[in-house]
VMD Tcl script that draws the C-alpha trace (Angstrom):
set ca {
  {21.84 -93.94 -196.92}
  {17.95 -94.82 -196.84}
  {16.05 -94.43 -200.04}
  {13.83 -92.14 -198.57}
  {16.88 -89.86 -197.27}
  {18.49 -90.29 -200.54}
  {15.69 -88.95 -202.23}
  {15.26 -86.04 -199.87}
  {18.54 -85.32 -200.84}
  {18.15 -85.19 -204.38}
  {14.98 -83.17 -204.50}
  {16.49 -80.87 -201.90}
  {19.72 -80.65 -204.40}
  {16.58 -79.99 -207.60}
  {15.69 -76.99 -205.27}
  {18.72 -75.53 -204.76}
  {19.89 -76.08 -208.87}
  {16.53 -74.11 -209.50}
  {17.20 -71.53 -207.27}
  {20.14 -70.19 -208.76}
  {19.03 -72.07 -213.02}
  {15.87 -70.35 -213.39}
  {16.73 -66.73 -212.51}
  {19.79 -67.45 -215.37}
  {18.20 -69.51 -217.91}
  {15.72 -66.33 -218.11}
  {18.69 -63.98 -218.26}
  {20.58 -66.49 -221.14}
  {17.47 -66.44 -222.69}
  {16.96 -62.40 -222.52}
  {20.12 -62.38 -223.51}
  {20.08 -63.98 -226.51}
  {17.02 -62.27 -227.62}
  {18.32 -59.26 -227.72}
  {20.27 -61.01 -230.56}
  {17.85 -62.42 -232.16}
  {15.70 -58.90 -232.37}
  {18.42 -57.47 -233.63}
  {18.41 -60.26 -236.61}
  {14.49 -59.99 -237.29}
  {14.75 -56.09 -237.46}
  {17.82 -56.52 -239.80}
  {16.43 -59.34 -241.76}
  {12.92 -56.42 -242.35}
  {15.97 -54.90 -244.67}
  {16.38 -58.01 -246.77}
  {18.01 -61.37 -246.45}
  {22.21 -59.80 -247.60}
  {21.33 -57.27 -244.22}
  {20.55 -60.46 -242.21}
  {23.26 -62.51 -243.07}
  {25.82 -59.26 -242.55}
  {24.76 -58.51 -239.14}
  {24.10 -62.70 -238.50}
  {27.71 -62.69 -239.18}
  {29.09 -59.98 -237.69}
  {27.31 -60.72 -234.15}
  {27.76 -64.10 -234.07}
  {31.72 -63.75 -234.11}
  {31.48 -60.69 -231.57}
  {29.63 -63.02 -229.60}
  {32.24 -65.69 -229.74}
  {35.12 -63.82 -228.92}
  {32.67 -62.79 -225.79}
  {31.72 -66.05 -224.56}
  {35.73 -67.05 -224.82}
  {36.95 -63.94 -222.63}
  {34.09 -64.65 -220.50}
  {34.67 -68.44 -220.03}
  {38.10 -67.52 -218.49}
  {36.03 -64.99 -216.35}
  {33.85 -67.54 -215.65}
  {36.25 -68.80 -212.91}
  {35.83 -66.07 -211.00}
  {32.63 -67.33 -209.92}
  {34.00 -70.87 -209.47}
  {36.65 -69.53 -206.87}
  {33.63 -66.91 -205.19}
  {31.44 -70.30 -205.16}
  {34.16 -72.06 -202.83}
  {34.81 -69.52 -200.65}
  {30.93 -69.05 -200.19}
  {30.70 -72.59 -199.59}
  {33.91 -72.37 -196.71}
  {31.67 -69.00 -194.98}
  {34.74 -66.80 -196.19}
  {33.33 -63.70 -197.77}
  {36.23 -61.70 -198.08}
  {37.80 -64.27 -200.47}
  {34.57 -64.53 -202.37}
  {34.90 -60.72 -203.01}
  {38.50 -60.64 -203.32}
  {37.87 -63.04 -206.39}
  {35.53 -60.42 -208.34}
  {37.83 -57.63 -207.22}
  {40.39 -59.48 -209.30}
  {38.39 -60.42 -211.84}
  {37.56 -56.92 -213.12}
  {41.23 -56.16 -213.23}
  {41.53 -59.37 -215.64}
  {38.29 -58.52 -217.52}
  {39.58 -54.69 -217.93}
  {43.01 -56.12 -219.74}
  {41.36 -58.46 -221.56}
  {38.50 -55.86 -222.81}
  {40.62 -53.31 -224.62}
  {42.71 -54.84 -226.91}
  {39.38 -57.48 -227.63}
  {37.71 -53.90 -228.61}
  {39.94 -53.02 -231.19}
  {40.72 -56.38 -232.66}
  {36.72 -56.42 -233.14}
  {36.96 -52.83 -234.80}
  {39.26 -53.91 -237.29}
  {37.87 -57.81 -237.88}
  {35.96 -56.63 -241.24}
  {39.41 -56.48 -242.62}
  {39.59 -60.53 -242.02}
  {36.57 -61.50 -243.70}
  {37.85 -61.32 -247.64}
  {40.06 -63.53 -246.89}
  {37.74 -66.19 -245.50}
  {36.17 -66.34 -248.97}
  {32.92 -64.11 -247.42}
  {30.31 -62.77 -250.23}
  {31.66 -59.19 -250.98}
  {27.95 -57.52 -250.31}
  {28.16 -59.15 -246.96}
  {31.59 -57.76 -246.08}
  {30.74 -54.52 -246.87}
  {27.84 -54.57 -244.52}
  {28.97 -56.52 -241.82}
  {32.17 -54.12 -241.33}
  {29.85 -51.39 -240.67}
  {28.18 -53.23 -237.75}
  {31.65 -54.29 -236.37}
  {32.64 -50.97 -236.04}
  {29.31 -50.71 -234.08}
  {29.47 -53.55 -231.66}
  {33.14 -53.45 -230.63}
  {32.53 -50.90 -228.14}
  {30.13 -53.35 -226.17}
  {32.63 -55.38 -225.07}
  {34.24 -54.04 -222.25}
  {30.74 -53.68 -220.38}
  {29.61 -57.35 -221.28}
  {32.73 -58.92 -219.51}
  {32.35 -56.33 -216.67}
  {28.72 -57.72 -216.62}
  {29.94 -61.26 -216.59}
  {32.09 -60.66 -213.75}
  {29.48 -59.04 -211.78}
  {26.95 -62.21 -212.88}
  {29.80 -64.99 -211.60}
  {29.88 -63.29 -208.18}
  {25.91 -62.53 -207.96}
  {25.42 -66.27 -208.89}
  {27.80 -67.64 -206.47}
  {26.40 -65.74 -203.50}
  {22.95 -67.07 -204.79}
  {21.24 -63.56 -205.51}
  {20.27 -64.37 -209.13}
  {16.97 -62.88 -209.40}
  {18.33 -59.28 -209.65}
  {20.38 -60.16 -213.00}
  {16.92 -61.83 -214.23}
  {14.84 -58.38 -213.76}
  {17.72 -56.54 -215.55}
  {18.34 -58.89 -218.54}
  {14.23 -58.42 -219.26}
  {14.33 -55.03 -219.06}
  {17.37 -54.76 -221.33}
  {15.62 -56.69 -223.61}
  {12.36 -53.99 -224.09}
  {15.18 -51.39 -224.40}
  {17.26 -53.29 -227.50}
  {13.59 -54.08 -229.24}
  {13.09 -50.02 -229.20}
  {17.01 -49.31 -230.13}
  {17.06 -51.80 -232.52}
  {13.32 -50.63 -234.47}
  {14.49 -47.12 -234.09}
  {18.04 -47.29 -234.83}
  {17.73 -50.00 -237.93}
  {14.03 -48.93 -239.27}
  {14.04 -45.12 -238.04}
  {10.97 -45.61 -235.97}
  {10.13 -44.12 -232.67}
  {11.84 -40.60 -233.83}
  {15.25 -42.04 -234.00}
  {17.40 -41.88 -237.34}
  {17.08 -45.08 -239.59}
  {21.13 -46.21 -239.43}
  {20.74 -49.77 -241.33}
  {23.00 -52.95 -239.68}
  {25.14 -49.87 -237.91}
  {22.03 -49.27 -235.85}
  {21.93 -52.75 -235.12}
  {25.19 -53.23 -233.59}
  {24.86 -49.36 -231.84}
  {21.15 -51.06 -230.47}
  {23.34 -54.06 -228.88}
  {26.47 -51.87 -227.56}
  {23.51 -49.27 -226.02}
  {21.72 -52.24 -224.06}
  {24.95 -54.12 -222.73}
  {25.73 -50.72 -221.27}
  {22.58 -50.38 -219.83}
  {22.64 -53.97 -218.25}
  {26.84 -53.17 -216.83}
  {25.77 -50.03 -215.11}
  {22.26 -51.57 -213.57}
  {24.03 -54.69 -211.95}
  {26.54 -52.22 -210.79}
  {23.77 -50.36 -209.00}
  {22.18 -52.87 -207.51}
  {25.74 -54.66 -205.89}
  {26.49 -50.88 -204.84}
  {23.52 -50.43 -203.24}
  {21.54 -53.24 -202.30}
  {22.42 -54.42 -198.58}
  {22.72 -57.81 -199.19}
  {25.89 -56.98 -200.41}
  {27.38 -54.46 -198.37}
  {29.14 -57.14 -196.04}
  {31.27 -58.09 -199.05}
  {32.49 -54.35 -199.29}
  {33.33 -54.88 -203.06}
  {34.73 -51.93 -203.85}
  {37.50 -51.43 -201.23}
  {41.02 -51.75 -203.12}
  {38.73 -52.72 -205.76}
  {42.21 -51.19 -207.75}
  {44.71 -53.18 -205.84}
  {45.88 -55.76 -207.63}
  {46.89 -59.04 -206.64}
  {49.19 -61.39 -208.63}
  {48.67 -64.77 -207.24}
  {44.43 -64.44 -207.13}
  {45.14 -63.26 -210.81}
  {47.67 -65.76 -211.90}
  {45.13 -68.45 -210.72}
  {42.40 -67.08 -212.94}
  {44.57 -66.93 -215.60}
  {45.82 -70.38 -214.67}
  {42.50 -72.26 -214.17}
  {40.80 -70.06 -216.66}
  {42.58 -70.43 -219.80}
  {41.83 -74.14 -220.60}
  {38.21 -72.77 -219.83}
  {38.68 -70.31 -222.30}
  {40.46 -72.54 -225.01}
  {37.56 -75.06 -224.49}
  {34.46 -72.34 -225.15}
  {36.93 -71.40 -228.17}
  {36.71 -74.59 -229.06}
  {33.06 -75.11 -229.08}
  {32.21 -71.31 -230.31}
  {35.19 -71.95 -232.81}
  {33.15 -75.08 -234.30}
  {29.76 -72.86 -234.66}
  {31.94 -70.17 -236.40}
  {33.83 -72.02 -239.02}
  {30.33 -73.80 -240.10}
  {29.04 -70.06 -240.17}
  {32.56 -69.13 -242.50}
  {32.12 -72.29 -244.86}
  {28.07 -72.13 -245.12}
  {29.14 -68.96 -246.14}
  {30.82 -70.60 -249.18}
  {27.46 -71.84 -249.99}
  {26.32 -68.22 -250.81}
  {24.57 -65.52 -249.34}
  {21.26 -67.44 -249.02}
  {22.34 -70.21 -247.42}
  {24.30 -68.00 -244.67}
  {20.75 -66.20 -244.16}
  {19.11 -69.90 -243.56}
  {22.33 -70.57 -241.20}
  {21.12 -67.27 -239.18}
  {17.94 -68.88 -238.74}
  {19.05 -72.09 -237.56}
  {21.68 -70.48 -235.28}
  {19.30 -68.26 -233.93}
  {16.93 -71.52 -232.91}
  {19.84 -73.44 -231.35}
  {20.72 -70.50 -229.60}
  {17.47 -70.26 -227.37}
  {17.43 -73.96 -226.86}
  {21.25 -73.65 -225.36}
  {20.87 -70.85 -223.28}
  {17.85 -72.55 -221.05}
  {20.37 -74.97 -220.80}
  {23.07 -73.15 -219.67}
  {21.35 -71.57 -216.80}
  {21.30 -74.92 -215.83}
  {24.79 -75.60 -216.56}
  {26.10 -72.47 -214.49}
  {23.74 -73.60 -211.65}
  {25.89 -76.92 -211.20}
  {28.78 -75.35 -211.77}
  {28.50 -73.05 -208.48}
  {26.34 -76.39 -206.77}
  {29.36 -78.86 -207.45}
  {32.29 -75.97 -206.64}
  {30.01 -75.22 -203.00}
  {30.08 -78.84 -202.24}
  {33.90 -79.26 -203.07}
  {34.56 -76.06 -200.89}
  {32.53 -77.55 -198.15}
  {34.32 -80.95 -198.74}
  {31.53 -82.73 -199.61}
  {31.98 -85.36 -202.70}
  {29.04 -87.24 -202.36}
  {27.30 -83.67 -202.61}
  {29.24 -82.71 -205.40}
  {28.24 -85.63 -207.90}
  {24.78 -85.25 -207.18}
  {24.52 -81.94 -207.96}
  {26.92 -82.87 -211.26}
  {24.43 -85.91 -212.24}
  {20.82 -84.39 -211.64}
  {22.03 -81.34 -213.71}
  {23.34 -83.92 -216.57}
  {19.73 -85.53 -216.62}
  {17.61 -82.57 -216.67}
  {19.51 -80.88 -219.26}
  {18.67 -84.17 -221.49}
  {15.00 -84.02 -220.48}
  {15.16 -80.27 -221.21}
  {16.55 -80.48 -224.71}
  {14.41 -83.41 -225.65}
  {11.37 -81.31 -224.59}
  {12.81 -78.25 -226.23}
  {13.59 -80.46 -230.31}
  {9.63 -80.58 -230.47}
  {9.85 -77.04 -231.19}
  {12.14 -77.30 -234.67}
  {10.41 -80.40 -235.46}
  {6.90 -79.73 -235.77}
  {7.48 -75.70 -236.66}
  {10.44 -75.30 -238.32}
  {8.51 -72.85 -241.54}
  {6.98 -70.96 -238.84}
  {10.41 -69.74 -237.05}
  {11.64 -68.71 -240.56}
  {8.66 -66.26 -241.03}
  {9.79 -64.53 -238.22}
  {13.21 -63.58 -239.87}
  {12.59 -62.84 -243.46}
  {10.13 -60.30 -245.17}
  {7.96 -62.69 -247.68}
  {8.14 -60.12 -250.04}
  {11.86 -60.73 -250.56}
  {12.22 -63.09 -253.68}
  {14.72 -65.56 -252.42}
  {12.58 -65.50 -248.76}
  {11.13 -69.24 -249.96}
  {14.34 -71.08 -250.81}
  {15.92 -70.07 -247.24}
  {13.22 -71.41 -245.78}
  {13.09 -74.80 -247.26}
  {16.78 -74.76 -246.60}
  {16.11 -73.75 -243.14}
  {13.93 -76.70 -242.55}
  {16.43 -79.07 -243.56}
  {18.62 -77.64 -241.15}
  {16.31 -77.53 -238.27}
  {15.95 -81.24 -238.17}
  {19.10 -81.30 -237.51}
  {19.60 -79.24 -235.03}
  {16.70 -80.85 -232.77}
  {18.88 -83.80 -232.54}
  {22.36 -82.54 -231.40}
  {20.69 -80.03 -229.17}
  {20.40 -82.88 -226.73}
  {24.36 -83.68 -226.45}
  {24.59 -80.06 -226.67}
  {22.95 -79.33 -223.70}
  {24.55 -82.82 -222.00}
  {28.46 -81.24 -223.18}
  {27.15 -77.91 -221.60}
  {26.59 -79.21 -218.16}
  {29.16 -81.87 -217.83}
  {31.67 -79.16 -219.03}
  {30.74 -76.74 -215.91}
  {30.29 -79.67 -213.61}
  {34.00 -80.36 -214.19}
  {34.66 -76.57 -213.89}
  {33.30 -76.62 -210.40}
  {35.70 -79.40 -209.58}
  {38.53 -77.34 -211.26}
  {39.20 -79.73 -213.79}
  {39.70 -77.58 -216.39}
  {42.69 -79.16 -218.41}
  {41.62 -82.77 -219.42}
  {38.56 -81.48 -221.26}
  {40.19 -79.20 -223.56}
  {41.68 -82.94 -225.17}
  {38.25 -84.12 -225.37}
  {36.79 -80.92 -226.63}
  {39.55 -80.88 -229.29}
  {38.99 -84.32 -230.59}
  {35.20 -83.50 -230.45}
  {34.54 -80.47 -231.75}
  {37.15 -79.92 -234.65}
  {37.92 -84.08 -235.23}
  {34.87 -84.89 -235.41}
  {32.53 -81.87 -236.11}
  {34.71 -79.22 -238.32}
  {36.56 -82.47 -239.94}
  {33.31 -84.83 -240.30}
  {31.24 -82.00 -241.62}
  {33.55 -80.65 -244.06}
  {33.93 -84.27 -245.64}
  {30.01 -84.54 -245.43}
  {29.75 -81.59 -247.45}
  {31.97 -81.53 -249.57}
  {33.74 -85.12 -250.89}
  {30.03 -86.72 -250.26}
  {28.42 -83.94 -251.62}
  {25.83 -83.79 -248.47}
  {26.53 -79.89 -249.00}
  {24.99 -77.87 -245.81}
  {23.37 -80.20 -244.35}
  {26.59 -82.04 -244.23}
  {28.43 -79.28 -242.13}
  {25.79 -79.55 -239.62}
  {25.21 -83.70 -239.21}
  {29.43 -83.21 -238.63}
  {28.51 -80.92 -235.58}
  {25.98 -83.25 -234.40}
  {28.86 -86.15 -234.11}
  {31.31 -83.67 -233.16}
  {28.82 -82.66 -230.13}
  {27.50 -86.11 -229.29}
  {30.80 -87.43 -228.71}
  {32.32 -84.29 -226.74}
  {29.10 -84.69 -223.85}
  {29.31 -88.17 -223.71}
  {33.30 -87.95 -223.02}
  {32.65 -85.16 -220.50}
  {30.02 -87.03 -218.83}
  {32.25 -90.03 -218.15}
  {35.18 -87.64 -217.30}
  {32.82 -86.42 -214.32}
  {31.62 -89.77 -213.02}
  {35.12 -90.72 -212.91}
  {36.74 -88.16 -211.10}
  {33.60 -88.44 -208.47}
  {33.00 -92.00 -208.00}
  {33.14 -93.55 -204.55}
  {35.96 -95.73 -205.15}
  {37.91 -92.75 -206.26}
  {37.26 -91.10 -203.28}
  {38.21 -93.60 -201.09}
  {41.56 -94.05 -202.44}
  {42.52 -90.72 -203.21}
  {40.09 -88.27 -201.03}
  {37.88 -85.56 -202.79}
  {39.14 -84.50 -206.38}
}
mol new
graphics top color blue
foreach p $ca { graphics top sphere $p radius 0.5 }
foreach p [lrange $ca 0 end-1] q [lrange $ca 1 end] { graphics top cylinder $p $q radius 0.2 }
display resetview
């Protein structure tokens, strides 16, 4: 191919990965803010309320992110049949997937209403508990509309309409920041509920964001050709065997990586109450940084699973590489943030008034150094992982994650901070190595399976 072509190509391919990255890095973003709200307003009632509902919505929001990375197929199977012109399977795939998401969602909601029960035996300060119970109880009934809302976001995304889930996400965002200052502070005329406001604020606004997406597939035309809803009840063993089938290593490998961030929340917890408030901080910084990413990342993954579906290889590992390399020039551009204001981003968490509001910061900077460096092989992991996803190779990167994540990161930190005495810092430099290694494994993983010579022997993967 001419250079000139092959450049036409690429910033064609750029095009198309904005298209769909932009509209969803805003609605990650949203997302996540709507978190991170909830923390500042919580953290207004003093640093034990932030790390209670830190904690308690940080592992709501893992077991989340796991149901909804097996979910997250569904969009990888409507992306191929987009990419073949077949609309009926592309619908027949998000038909399914609510049935999955459905049997997933209830007993999820009551293993979250009962999780406070856990936490004394993970060695959790007993203040903390107490609290973060109460906002369990609060956010477990969120769940069932956030994986309905993911399966509604895979198909959206694949059919390339992602500008609709964008406008929602922002608007759900002004709605928490009014739930969440009413229902935690008792402004706006609302009744001042403490950390259970919090998690009723979050429940409230995922709600919200279910039932708008739902309007706007329902009755927006673009989408009437799909016709959704008809047999939307019927189910169908084989479509739902192969999300089950493709999706659970997909699953297992976001438990993986959400596992990591939660056991380093568990043992900074062992550290005390102050250093899991400058952990909520950190967390909450990363966080942002990932999500811009991951817009990205779900961009490939419905680029590289189009091409596949349209049999196109060459295709496919372009749109794999050029989302690898921005996500690295993203993240580098994103560390100057935590570098150069890392006291800044802890004012907007903790009341100064509060006596212990100086030492989490200090600790918080420490931490945010950190963090600026691994959020570049986060971001590269992110992306690599999805851009195998589109090429359903879902199995092999479990291994890597394994050996990445928990070998390196749980196992290196815990010797960092404890044996070697690096204390927290020492949990986080292991999730740095843990993270570095797991993208640059993925990363070769996907060149491999798409290089030329591969192809050539063995057709497309």
């Amino acid at each position: 191919m001419p250079a000139a072509a092959g450049k036409t190509t690429a910033l064609r391919e750029v095009r198309g990965l904005a298209v769909i990255a932009v509209p969803l890095a805003g609605a990650y973003l949203a997302e996540v803010a709507m978190i991170v709200i909830t923390k500042v307003v919580a953290g207004k009632l003093g640093h034990l309320e932030l790390a209670a509902v830190g904690l308690a919505g940080d592992l709501v929001f893992e077991i989340m992110v796991v149901l909804a990375g097996l979910l997250s197929v569904v969009g990888v199977m409507a992306a191929e049949a987009e990419g073949a012109g077949d609309r009926r399977a592309s619908a027949h795939a998000a038909r399914q997937g609510f049935l999955v998401a459905t049997a997933l969602g209830v007993p999820g909601t009551i293993a979250i209403w009962y999780l406070g029960g856990v936490l004394p035996l993970l060695g959790q300060d007993a203040e903390v508990v107490a609290l973060a119970s109460l906002t369990l109880k609060a956010l477990a009934p969120a769940l069932l509309p956030v994986l309905w809302f993911t399966v509604l976001r895979n198909f959206v995304a694949a059919v390339g309409h992602t500008r609709s889930i964008l406008a929602i996400t922002l608007l759900a965002v002004g709605l928490d920041a009014v739930l969440s200052y009413g229902l935690v502070l008792g402004r706006f005329g609302l009744p001042a509920w403490g950390v259970v406001g919090a998690g009723l604020a979050l429940t409230l606004t995922n709600w919200f964001m279910f039932a708008a997406l739902l309007a706007v597939v329902v009755f927006t035309r673009r989408f009437a050709s799909y016709r959704l809803w008809q047999g939307l009840f019927r189910a169908d063993g084989p479509t739902i065997a192969a999300i089950f089938r493709l999706g659970f290593p997909v699953a297992v490998i976001v438990l993986l990586e959400s596992g990591l961030f939660s056991a380093v929340q568990l043992l900074m917890g062992l550290f005390g109450a102050l250093a899991l408030a400058a952990n909520q901080i950190v967390m909450s910084w990363t966080a942002c940084a990932f999500v811009i990413v991951l817009g990205l990342a779900e961009a490939t993954m419905v680029r590289v699973a189009r091409a596949r579906g349209g049999g196109q290889g060459a295709l496919a590992r372009q749109a794999g590489l050029i989302g690898i390399l921005l996500s690295v020039g993203i993240m580098l551009l994103l560390a100057i943030v935590p570098l150069t204001m890392p006291d800044a981003l802890s004012a907007l968490f903790l009341d100064p008034s509060d006596p212990a509001a100086k030492e989490v910061t200090q600790l918080a900077a420490a931490l945010l150094l950190i963090a600026a460096f691994f959020g570049v092989f986060d971001g590269l992991q992110a992306v690599a992982t999805r851009a195998l996803r589109g090429l359903r190779d879902t199995v092999v990167p479990v291994w890597f994650a394994a050996f990445g994540y928990w070998g390196i990161g749980i196992g290196g930190g815990v010797v960092l901070a404890f044996p070697l005495g690096l204390g927290e810092q020492g949990l986080w430099w292991g999730l740095a190595g843990g993270l570095m290694a797991t993208g640059v494994a993925l990363t070769w993983r996907f060149l491999a399976l798409t290089s030329p010579r591969r192809g050539q022997r063995t057709g497309f993967p």
